[in-house]
C-alpha positions as CSV (number, residue, x, y, z in Angstrom):
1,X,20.5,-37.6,-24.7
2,X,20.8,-39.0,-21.3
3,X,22.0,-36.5,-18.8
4,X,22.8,-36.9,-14.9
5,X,23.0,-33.9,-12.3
6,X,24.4,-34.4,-8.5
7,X,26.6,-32.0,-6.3
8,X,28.9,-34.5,-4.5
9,X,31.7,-34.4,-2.2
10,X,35.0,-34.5,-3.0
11,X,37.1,-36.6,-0.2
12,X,40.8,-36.9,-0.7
13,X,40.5,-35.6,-4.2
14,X,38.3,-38.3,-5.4
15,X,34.3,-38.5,-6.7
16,X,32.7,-41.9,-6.5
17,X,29.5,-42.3,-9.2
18,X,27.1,-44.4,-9.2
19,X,25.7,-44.8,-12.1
20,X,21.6,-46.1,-12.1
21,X,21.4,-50.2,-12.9
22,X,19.3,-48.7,-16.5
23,X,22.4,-46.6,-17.6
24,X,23.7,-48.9,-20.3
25,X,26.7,-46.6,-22.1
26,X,30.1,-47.8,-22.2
27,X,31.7,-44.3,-22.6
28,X,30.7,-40.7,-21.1
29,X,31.8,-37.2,-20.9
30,X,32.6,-35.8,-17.5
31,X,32.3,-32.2,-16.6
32,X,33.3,-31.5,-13.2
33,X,33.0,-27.9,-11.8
34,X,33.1,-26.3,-8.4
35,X,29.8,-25.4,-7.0
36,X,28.7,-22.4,-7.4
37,X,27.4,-20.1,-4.0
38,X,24.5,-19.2,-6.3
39,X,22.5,-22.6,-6.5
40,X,20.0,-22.5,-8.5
41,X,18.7,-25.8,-8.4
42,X,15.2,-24.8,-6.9
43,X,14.3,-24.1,-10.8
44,X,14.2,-27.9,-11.4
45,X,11.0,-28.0,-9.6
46,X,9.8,-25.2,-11.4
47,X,10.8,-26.5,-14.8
48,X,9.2,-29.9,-13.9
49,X,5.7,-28.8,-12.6
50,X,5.4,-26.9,-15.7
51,X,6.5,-29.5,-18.4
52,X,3.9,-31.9,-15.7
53,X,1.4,-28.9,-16.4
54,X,-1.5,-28.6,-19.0
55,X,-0.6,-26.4,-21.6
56,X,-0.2,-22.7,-20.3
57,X,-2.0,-19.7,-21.5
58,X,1.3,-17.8,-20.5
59,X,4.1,-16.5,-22.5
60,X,7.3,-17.8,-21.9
61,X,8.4,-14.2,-20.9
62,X,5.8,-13.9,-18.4
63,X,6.8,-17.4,-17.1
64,X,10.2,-16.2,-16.8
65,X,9.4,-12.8,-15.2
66,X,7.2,-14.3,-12.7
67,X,10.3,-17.1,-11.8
68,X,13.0,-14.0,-11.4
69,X,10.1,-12.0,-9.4
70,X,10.1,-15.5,-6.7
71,X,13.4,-16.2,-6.9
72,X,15.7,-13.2,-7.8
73,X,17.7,-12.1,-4.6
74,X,18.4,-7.9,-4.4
């Protein structure tokens, strides 16, 4: 599954997409949703230096633990 994530601005209650030259599918699904005041996409990084990682020795709930310890806000 292909999947494609952007926050975009809505002006005059339109979106524009522009979809990459490699995306070759006639039909999609569009989900459109307001965004949220908690954004959370800082975790992408996370999530990709570890699938770019060797294999850890860590659990995944130590993983996790040690993500809500450097992200979580009081």
């Amino acid at each position: 599954m292909v999947a494609l994530r952007e926050y975009m601005q809505v002006i005059n209650n339109q979106l524009i997409i522009n979809l990459p030259k490699d995306f070759n599918y006639k039909e999609v699904e569009v989900v459109i949703m307001p965004k949220d005041r908690e954004d959370l996409s800082q975790f992408n990084d996370e999530i990709k230096k570890g699938l770019e990682s060797p294999i850890s020795e860590n659990s995944h709930d130590e993983i996790f633990d040690r993500l809500k310890t450097k992200y979580a806000q009081n």
